[in-house]
N, C-alpha and C positions, 0 to 999 in steps of 0.2 A: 296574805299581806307579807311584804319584804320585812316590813319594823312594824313594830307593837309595844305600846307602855300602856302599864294596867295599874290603874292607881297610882303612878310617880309621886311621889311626895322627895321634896328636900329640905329640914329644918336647919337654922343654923343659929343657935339657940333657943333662943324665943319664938325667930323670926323664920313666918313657914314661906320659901322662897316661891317653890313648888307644892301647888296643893292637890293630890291624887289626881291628877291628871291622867285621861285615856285618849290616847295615839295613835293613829296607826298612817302609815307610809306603803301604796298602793306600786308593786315592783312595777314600771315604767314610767312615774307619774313624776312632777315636779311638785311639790306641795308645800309650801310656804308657812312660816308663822310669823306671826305679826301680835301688837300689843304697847301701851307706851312705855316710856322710858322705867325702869325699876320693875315690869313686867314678870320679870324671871324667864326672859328666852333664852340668854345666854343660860342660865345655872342650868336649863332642861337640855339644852344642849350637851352640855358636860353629864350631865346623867344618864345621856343613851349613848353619847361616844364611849363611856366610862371613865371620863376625866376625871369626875368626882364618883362617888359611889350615896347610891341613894337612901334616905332614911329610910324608905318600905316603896314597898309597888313592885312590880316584875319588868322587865325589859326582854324581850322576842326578838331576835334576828334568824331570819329563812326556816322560822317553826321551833328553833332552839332556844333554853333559855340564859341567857346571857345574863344575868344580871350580876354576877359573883365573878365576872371575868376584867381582868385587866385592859386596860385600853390598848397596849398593842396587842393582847392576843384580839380584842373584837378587830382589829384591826387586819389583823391576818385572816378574821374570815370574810374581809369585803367591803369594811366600811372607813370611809378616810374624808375627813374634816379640813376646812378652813378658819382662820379666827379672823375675830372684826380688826385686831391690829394685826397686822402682818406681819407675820413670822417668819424670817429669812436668815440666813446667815449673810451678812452687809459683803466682808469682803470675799466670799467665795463669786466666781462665775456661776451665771445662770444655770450651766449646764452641768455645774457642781453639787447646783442646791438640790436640781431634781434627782440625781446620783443619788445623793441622801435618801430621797424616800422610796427610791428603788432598792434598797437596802433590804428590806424586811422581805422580796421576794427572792434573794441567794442566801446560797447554803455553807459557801466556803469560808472553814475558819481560819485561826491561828495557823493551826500544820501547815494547811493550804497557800498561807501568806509565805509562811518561813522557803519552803520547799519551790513555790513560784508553780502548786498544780497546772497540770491539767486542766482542771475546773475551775481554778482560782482564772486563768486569762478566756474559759469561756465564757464566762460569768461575767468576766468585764468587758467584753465584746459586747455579748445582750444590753449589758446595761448601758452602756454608751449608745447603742444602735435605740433602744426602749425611750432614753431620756431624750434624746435626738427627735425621734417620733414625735417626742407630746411635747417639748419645744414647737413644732409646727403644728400641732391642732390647738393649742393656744396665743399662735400667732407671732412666736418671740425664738424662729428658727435663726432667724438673723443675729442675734443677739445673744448668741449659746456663750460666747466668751467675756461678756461685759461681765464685770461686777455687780451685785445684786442690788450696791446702794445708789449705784451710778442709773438703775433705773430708775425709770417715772411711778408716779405713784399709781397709775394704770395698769403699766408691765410690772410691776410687784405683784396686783393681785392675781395679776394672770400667771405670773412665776408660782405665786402661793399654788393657785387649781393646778398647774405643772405637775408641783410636787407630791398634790395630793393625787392625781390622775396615772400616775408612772406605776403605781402599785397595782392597775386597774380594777378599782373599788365595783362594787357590786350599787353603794350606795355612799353617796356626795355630799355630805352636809357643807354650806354654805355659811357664814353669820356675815352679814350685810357686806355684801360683796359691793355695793354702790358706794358705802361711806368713802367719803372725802375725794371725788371724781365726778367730772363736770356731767353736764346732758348727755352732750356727744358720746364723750367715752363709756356714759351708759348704756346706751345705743350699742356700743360695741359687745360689752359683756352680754348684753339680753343675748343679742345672736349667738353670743360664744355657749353661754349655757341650756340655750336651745340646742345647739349641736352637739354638744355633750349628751345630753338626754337621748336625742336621736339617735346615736351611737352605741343606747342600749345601757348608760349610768341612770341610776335613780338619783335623782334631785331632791333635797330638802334644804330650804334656806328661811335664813331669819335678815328681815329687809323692812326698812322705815319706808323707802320710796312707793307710798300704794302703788303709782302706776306702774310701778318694775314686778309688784306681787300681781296686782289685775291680773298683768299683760302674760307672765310666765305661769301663773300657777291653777293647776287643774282645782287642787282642794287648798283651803285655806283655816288654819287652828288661830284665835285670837285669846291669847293673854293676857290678865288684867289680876295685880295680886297675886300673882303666882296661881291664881283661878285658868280656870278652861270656860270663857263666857259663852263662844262661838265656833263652828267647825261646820263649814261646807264650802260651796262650789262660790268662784268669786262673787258671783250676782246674789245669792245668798248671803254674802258675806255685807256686798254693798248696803245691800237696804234693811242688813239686822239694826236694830235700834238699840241695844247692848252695844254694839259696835260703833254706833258714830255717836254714841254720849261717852264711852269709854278712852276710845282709838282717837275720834273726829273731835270730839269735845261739843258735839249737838246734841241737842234735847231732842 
């Protein structure tokens, strides 16, 4: 397994967000969680990125144990995140924002800057040519010089996966990549994070639209309470009875 949480718990006082939750994330797979609103996908989210750090459990990334690492170092081993509101820098260009998160893969510092290295203008070469690239696998090659607020709330989220794809992560966490984007443009993302995947990124998202979870995801984790009520393949998923008195709100 790519990722692994063995017991996750997150308390935050009283209140257990996370409750020992076990995880795991199958390296080529897209695998989805789901759950209603107050659920705790986001907080579990932040506990395998290491945005937050967790009351007890362990967290495994490629066999290692991660749990005591900071978020950009897990980050420098492969794994890079989107959020449900979109995190952009408004008035940088598109091709500026992704720059940013090509950032954590050079090496040239201060000296480098002062001096005008060598390595300081290879380095800005790759990055320019790197951010360029994944401007066009997520379909916004045209659009490298707009400002990030002058995008649609479409090309934002695609800008977001940009930025998080320039670093090329090992593994993709998503949080509801569909919120606030009509059918169509849904339509558009499914394909985009289908090709992402084919391209050999592991996929994990947190997505309200079932038919966006069905349709993209191989396994499926359901959340309720900061519980772990359900976890299999979508058809399994469909006709648990936990699941559509919890998720669906059926008896």
């Amino acid at each position: 397994m790519l990722l692994e949480a063995h017991r996750l718990s997150k308390s935050f006082g009283g209140l257990r967000a996370v409750d020992e939750v076990d995880f795991t994330v199958a390296a080529g797979s897209i695998t989805g969680i789901i759950g209603p609103n107050g659920a705790g996908k986001t907080t579990f989210f932040n506990l395998i990125s290491r945005a937050l750090p967790a009351t007890s459990g362990r967290i495994t990334f490629d066999g290692q144990d991660v749990t005591g690492l900071q978020a950009h170092e897990i980050a420098r081993r492969g794994l890079a995140r989107t959020f449900q509101a979109t995190t952009l820098f408004a008035d940088a260009t598109a091709l500026d924002n992704v720059l940013v998160g090509y950032r954590q893969r050079t090496k040239a510092g201060l000296w480098d800057a002062l001096i005008r290295s060598g390595r300081l203008a290879r380095e800005e070469r790759e990055a320019e040519a790197a951010a360029r690239d994944t401007l066009a696998v997520v379909g916004l090659a045209d659009l490298a010089d707009r400002q990030a607020r002058n995008l649609t709330q479409e090309q934002q989220k695609r800008l977001a996966m940009a930025l998080a794809l320039v670093a090329r992560p090992r593994l993709l966490l998503l949080d509801e990549p569909s919120a606030g984007i009509n059918a169509e443009q849904t339509r558009g993302l499914i394909a985009l994070i289908e090709a992402i995947a084919a391209g050999g990124v592991t996929v994990c998202l947190i997505e309200h639209q079932m038919q966006v979870v069905m349709h993209l995801c191989d396994r499926i984790m359901v959340l309720d309470y900061g519980k772990k009520i359900a976890d299999g393949t979508p058809e399994e998923i469909r006709q648990d009875p936990a699941v559509l008195e919890a998720y669906l709100g059926h008896k």
